[in-house]
DOSE-136369 format. One record per residue (C-alpha): residue number from 0; z, x, y. Coordinates in nm, 2 decimals, always signed. Layout:
BEGIN
NODE seq      w      u      v
NODE NUM      Z      X      Y
...
// end
This chain:
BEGIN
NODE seq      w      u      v
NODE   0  -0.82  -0.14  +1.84
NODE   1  -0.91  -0.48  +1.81
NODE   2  -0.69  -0.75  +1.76
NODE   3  -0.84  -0.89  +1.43
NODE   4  -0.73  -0.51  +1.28
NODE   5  -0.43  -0.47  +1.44
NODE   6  -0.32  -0.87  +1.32
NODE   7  -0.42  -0.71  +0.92
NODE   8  -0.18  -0.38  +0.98
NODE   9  +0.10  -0.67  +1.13
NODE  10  +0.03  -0.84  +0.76
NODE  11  +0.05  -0.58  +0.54
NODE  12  +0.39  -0.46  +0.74
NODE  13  +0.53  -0.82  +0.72
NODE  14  +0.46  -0.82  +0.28
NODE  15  +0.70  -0.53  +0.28
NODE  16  +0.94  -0.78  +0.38
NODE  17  +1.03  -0.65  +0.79
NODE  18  +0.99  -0.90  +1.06
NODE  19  +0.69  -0.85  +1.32
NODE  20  +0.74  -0.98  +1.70
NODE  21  +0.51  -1.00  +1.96
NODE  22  +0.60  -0.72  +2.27
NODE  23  +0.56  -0.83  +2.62
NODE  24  +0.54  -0.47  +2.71
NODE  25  +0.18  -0.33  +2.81
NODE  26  +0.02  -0.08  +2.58
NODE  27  +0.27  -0.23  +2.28
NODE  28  +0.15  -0.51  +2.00
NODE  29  +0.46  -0.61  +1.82
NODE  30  +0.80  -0.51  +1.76
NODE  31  +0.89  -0.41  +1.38
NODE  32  +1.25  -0.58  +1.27
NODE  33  +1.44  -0.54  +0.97
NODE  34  +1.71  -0.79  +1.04
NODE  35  +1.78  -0.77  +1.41
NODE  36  +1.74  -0.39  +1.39
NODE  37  +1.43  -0.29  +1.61
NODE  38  +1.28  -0.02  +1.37
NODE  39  +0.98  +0.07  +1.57
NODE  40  +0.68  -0.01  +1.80
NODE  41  +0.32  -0.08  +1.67
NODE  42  +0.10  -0.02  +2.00
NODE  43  -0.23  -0.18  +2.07
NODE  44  -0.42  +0.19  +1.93
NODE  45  -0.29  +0.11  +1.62
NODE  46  -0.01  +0.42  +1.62
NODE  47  +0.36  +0.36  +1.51
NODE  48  +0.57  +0.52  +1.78
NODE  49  +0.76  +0.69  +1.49
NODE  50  +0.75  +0.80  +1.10
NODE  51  +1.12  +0.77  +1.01
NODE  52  +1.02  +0.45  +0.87
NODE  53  +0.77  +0.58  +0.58
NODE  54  +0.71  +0.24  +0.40
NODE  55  +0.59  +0.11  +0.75
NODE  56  +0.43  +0.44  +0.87
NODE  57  +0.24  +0.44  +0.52
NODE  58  +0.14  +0.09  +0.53
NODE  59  -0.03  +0.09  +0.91
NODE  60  -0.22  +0.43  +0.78
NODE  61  -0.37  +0.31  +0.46
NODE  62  -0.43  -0.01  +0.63
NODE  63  -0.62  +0.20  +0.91
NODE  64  -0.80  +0.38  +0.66
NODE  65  -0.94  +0.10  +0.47
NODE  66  -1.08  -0.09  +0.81
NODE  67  -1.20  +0.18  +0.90
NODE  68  -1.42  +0.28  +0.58
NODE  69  -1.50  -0.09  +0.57
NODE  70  -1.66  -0.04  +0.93
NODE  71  -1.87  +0.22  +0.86
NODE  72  -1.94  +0.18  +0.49
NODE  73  -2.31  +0.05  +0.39
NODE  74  -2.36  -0.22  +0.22
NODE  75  -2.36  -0.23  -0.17
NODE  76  -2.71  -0.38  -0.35
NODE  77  -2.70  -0.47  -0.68
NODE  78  -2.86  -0.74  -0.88
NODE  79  -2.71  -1.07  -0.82
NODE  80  -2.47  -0.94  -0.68
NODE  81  -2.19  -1.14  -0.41
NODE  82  -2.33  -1.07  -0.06
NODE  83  -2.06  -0.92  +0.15
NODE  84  -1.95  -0.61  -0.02
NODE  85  -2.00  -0.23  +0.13
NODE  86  -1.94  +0.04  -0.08
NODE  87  -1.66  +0.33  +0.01
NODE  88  -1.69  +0.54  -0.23
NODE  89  -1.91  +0.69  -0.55
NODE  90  -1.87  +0.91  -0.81
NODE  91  -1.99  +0.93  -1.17
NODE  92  -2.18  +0.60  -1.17
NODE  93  -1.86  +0.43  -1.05
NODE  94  -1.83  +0.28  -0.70
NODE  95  -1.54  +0.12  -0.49
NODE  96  -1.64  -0.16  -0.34
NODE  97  -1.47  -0.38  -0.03
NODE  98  -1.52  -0.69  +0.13
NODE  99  -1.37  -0.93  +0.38
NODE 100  -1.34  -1.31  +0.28
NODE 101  -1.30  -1.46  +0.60
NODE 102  -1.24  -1.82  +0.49
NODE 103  -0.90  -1.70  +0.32
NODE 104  -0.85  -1.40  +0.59
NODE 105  -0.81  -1.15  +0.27
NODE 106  -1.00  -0.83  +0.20
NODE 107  -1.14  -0.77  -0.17
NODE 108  -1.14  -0.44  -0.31
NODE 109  -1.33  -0.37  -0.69
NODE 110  -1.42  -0.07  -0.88
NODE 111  -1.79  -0.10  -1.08
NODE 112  -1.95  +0.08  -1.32
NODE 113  -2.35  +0.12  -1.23
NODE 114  -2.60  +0.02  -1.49
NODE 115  -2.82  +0.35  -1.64
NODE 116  -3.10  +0.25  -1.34
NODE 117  -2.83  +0.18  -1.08
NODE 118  -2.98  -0.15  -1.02
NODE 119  -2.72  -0.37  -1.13
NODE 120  -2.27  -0.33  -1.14
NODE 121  -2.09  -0.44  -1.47
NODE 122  -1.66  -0.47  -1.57
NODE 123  -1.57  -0.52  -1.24
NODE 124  -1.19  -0.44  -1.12
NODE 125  -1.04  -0.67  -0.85
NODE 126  -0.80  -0.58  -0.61
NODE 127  -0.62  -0.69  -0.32
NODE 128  -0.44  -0.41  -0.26
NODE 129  -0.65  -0.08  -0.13
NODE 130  -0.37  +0.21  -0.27
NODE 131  -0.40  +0.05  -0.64
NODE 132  -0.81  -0.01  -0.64
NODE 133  -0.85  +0.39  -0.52
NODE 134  -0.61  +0.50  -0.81
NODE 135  -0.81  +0.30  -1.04
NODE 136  -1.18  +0.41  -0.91
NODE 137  -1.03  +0.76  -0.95
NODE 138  -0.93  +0.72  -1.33
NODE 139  -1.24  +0.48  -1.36
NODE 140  -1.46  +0.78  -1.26
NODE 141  -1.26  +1.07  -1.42
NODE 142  -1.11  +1.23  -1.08
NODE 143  -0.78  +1.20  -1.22
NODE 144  -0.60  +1.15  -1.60
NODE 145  -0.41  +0.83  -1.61
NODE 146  -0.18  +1.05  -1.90
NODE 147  -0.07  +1.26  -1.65
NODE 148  +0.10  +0.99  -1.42
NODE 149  +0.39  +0.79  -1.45
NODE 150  +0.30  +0.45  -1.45
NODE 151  +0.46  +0.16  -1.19
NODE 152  +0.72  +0.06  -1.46
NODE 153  +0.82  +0.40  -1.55
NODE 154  +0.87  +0.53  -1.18
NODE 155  +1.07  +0.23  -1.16
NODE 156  +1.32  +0.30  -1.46
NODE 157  +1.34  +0.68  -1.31
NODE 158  +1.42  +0.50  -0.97
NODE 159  +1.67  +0.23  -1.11
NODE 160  +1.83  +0.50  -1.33
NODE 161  +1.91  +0.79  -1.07
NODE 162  +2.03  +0.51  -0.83
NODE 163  +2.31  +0.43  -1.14
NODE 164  +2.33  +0.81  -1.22
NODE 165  +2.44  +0.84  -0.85
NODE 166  +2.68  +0.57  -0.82
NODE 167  +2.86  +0.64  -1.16
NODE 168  +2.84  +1.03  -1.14
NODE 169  +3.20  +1.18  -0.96
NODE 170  +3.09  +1.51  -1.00
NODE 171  +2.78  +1.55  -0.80
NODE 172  +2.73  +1.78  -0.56
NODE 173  +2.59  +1.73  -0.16
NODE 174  +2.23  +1.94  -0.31
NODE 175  +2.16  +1.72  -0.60
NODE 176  +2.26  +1.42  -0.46
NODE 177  +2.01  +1.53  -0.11
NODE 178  +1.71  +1.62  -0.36
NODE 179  +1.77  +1.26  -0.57
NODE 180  +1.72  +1.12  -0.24
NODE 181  +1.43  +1.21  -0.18
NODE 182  +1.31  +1.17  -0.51
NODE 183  +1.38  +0.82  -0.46
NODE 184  +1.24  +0.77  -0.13
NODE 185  +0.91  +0.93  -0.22
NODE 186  +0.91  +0.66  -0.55
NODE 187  +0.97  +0.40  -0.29
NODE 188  +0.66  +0.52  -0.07
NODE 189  +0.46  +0.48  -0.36
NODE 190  +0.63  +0.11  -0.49
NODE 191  +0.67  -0.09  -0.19
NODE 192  +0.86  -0.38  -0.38
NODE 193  +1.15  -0.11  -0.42
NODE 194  +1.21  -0.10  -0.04
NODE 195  +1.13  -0.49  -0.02
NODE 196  +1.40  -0.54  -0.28
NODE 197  +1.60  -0.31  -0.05
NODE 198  +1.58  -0.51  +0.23
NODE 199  +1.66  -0.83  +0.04
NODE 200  +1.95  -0.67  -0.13
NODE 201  +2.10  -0.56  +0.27
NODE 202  +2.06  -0.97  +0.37
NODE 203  +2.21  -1.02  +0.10
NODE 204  +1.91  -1.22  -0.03
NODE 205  +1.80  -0.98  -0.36
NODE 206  +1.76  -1.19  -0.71
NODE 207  +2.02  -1.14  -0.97
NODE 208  +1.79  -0.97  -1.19
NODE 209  +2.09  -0.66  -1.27
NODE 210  +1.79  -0.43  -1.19
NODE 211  +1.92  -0.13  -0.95
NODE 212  +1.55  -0.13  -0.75
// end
């Protein structure tokens, strides 16, 4: 993998808030910290040595995913549109489109809807984040019903109240407690800034916000 992609997967690990350091060691790109707690190993393939860590095993995949669709994607022509941007994906005159913006080192993501003659793209959608411009070309296009999710601030009041319901409660047992966990760690997967808020709350660093992220 080249080292432009692997510096992108070190910067989308570092925004969950872990520290990246260079390894010396042949085959290995950096060293993932959370503290001075070696987590795991990001090699020079792009592979994470292990998947204990989901937040950061997560992260390198998606980040992966969108390279690699941006590699091998076509590019998107429209009518005055922005040189630059390939499409990824197309569905019921919607398309999700990506481009790099090398001047700022940031990749663009947007979702379109195509004109009746497919000659020009109208309300456009910006993202920088790939996971959030996906989940809205699929509602955009009618894969999925935005009515049937949760949205970001309701997961976040399920997560903030179990974490109190667990601390208060003195009568729950090793089961429920086990399969809150892991309620809350899959509402973390999907919310990064939970397990960001996490690790600022361990260095003693978290905001006094009285939020139980």
């Amino acid at each position: 993998m080249t080292k432009k992609k692997l510096d992108e997967i070190v910067k989308q690990i570092r925004q969950l808030g872990y520290d990246c350091r260079p390894a010396s060691e042949e085959g290995q790109y950096c060293h993932v910290f959370k503290g001075e707690e070696q987590l795991c190993i990001l090699f020079d393939n792009g592979g994470i040595n292990t998947n204990a860590h989901s937040d950061i095993f997560n992260t390198a995949r998606r980040t992966k995913e969108y390279l690699g669709n941006f590699e091998n994607a076509s590019k998107l022509k429209a009518f005055g549109l922005k040189a630059g941007y390939r499409k990824l994906l197309e569905f019921n005159d919607y398309v999700l489109a990506m481009r790099e913006m090398e001047s700022i080192n940031e990749y663009e993501f947007v979702t379109w809807q195509y004109s009746p003659n497919k000659q020009v793209v109208n309300y456009g959608h910006y993202f920088s984040d790939y996971e959030a411009a996906k989940e809205d070309f699929s509602e955009r296009a009618g894969l999925t019903d935005r009515y049937k999710k949760f949205t970001e601030s309701q997961l976040k009041v399920i997560h903030s109240s179990l974490v109190s319901f667990v601390g208060l409660s003195e009568i729950i047992d090793y089961q429920a407690e086990k399969a809150i966990g892991t309620v809350l760690e899959k509402i973390g997967d999907i919310i990064p800034e939970i397990k960001q808020h996490e690790i600022l709350e361990d260095e003693g660093m978290a905001p006094e916000d009285g939020l139980e992220m």
